[in-house]
N, C-alpha and C positions, 0 to 999 in steps of 0.2 A: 504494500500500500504506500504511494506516496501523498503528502500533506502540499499545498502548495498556497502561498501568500497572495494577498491580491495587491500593485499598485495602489500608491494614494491616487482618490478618482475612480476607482474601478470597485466596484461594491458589490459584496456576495450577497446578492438576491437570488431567491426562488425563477423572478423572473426573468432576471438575466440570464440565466442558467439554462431555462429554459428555452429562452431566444436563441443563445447562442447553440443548443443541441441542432434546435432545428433548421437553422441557418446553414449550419454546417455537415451535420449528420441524418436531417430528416426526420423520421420516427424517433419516438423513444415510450419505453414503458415505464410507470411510479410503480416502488416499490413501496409505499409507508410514504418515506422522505427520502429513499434513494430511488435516482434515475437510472434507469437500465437503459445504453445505448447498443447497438449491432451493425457495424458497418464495415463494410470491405475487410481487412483481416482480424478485425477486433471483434473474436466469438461475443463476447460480455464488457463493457464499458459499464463498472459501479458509479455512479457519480453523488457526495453527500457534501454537505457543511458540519464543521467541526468550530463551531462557533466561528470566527472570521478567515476560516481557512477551508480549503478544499479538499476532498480526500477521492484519492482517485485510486479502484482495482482495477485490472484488465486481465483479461485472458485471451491472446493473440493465438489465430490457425499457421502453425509454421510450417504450415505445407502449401500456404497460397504462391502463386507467380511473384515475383520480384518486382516487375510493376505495380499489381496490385498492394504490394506491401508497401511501396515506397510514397504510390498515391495516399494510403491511408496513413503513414506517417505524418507525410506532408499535410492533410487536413487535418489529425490530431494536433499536430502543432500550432496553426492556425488556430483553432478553435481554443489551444489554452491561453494563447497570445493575446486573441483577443478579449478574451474572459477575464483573463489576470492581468494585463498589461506588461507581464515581461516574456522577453523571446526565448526562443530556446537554447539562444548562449546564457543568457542569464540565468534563466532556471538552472543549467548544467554548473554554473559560479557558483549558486548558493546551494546546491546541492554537494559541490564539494566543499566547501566550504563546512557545511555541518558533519561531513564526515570526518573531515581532519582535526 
């Protein structure tokens, strides 16, 4: 599971959250207060709030085509980018950062 911070400006709402699933992944199912997404090689996409923080599981098919994989990178990234407002250099900084 990772936890991920949001920009000042960028606010973890329900219906951001929301917006942003659909914008970028289309469908999505409520589980309670987690969203279930399923796109391109992402069997299961958890998506919750942890008070001002987000908490994301996945469960990726490693047997899809290398495009297809690379497509859905490329729009998971987008999609936490613009939900959280840091890129995916950024997230990779402060992720290592709390490891070290």
């Amino acid at each position: 599971m990772r936890k991920y911070k949001f920009k000042r400006g960028f606010k973890p709402t329900k219906e951001r959250l929301e917006e942003q699933i659909n914008l970028h992944f289309g469908d999505f199912e409520k589980d309670g207060d987690v969203y279930v997404v399923r796109y391109g090689a992402i069997e299961e996409l958890r998506l919750w709030f942890d008070g001002k923080l987000l908490c994301v599981e996945s469960k990726t098919n490693p047997k899809v085509d290398p495009t297809t994989a690379a497509e859905t990178l490329r729009m998971y990234n987008r999609f936490l980018e613009e939900l959280t407002g840091y890129t995916a250099k950024e997230r990779q900084k402060m992720l290592k950062q709390e490891i070290s």
